[in-house]
ZALUM-747744 format. One record per residue (C-alpha): residue number from 1; x, y, z. Coordinates in steps of 0.5 Angstrom, whole numbers, plus 500, padded with zeros to 3 digits. Each point is the difference from the previous one (the first is absolute). Example, Ala and Ser with C-alpha at 12.3 -4.5 7.8 and 13.67 -1.06 7.14 Angstrom:
BEGIN
pt nr 1; X 525; Y 491; Z 516 $
pt nr 2; X 502; Y 507; Z 498 $
***
This chain:
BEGIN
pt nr 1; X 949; Y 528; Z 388 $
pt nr 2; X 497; Y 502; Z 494 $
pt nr 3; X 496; Y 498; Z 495 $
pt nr 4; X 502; Y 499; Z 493 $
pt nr 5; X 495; Y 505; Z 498 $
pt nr 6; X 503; Y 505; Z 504 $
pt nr 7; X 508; Y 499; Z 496 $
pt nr 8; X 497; Y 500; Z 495 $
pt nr 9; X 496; Y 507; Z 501 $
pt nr 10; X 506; Y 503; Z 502 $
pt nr 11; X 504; Y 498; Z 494 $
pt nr 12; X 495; Y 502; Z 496 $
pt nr 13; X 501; Y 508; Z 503 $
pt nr 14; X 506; Y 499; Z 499 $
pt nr 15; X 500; Y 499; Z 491 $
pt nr 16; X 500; Y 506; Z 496 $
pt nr 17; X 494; Y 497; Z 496 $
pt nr 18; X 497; Y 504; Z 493 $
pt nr 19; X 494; Y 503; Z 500 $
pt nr 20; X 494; Y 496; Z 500 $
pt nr 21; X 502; Y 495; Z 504 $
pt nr 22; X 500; Y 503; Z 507 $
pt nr 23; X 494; Y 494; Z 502 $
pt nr 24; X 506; Y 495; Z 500 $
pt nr 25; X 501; Y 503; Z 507 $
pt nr 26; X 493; Y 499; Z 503 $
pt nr 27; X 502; Y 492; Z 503 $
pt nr 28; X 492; Y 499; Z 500 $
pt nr 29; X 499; Y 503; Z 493 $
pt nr 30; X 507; Y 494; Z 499 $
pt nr 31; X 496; Y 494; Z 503 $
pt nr 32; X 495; Y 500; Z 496 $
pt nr 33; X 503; Y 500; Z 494 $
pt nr 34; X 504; Y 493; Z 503 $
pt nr 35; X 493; Y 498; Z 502 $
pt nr 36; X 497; Y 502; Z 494 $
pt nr 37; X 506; Y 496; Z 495 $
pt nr 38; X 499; Y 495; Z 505 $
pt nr 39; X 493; Y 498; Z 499 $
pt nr 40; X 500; Y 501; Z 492 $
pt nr 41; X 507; Y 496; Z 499 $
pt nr 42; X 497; Y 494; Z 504 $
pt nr 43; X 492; Y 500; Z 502 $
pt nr 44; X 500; Y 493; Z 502 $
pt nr 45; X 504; Y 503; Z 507 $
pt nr 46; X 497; Y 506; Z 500 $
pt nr 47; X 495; Y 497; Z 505 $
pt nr 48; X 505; Y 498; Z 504 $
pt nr 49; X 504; Y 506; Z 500 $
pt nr 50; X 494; Y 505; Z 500 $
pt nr 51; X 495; Y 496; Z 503 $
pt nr 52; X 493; Y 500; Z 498 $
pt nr 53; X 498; Y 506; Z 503 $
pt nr 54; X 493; Y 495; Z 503 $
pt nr 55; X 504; Y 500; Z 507 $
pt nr 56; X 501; Y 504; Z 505 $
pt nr 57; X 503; Y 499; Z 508 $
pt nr 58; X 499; Y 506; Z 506 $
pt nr 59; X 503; Y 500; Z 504 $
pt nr 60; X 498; Y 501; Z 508 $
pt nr 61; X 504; Y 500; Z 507 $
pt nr 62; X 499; Y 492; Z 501 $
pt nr 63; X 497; Y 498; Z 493 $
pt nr 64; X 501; Y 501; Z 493 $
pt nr 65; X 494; Y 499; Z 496 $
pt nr 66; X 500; Y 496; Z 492 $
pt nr 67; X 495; Y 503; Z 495 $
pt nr 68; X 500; Y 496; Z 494 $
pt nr 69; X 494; Y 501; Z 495 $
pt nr 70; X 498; Y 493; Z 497 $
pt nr 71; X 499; Y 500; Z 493 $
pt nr 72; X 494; Y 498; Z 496 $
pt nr 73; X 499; Y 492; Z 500 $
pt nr 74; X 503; Y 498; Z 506 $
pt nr 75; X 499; Y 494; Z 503 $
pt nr 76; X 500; Y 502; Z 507 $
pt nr 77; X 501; Y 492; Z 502 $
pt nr 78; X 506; Y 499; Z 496 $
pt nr 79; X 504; Y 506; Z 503 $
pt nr 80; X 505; Y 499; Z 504 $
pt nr 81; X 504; Y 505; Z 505 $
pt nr 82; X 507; Y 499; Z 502 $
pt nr 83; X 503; Y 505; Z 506 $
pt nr 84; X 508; Y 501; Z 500 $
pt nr 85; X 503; Y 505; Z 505 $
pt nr 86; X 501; Y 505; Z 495 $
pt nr 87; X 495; Y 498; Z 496 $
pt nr 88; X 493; Y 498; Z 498 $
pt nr 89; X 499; Y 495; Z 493 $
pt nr 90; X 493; Y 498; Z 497 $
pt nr 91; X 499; Y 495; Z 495 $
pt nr 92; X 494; Y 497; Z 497 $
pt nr 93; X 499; Y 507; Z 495 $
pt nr 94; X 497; Y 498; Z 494 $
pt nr 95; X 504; Y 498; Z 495 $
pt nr 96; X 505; Y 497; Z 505 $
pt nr 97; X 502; Y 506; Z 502 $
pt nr 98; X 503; Y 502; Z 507 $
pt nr 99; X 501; Y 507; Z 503 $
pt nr 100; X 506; Y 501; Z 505 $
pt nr 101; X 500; Y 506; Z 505 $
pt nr 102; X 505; Y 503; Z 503 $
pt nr 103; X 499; Y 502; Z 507 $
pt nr 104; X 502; Y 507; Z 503 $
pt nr 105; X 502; Y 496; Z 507 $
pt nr 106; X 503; Y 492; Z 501 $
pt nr 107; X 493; Y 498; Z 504 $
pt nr 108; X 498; Y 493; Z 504 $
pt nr 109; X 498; Y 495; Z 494 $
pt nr 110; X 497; Y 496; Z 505 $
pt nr 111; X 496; Y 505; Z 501 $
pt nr 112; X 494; Y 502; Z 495 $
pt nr 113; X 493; Y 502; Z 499 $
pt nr 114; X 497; Y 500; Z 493 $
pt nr 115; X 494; Y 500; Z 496 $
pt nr 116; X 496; Y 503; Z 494 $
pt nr 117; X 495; Y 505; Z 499 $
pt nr 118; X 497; Y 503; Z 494 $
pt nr 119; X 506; Y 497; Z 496 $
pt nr 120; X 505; Y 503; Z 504 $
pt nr 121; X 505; Y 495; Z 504 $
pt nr 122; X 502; Y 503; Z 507 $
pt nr 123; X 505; Y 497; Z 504 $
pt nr 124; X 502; Y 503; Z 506 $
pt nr 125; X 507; Y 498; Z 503 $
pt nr 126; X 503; Y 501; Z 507 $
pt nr 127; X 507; Y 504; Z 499 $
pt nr 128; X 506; Y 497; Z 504 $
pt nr 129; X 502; Y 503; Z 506 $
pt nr 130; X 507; Y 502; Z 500 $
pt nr 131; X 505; Y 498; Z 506 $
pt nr 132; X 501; Y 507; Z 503 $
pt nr 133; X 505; Y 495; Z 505 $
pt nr 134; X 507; Y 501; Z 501 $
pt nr 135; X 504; Y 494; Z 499 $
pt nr 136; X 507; Y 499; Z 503 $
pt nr 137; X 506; Y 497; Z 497 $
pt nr 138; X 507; Y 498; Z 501 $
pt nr 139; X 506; Y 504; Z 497 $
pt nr 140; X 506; Y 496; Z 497 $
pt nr 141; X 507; Y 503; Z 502 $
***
């Protein structure tokens, strides 16, 4: 199946575009500038839309690993830290914020590891296997 981007790519090749506007086939060039009209139509969920930039997930066979650079002035105490299968919500930021990250891999949230470092949150999260099992099911005639 393919993405939105790549139809619209396809279309794009196929328009008879003047002069000068050649960069309207670049895809990437086009989601920038949606992100960028994006960002300066609504800044109070820009944030949300584009992240802050201060998170950062890696990724390894069993693990996927959060970075989040933590502002100056954080009450270490009053943070607090959530962990969904899909992703990971800190709350307790100064000025009532709260960062959502969004994980690469569904991960266990039962299962998590965190601490601070230089200012720095390290979460580290154990991914969730998936079935490599075959199941069998009836079929209706």
């Amino acid at each position: 199946m393919s993405s939105n981007w790549d139809d619209l790519e396809r279309w794009m090749e196929g328009q008879q575009l003047p002069r000068g506007f050649e960069v309207l086939r670049e895809p990437d060039w086009v989601e920038k500038f949606v992100r960028r009209m994006m960002t300066k139509s609504l800044p109070e969920i820009a944030g949300r839309i584009t992240g802050t930039g201060a998170a950062r997930a890696t990724e390894s066979k069993q693990y996927i690993g959060v970075t989040l650079k933590l502002p100056p002035g954080t009450d270490y105490g009053a943070l607090r830290l959530f962990v969904r299968e899909d992703a990971v919500r800190v709350e307790g930021l100064p000025g009532g914020k709260h960062e959502l990250i969004k994980l690469p891999k569904l991960v266990k949230p039962k299962v998590c590891r965190a601490s601070v470092k230089e200012g720095t949150l390290h979460v580290k999260l154990r991914k969730r296997a998936g079935s490599r099992a075959f199941h069998e099911h009836t079929i209706h005639w």
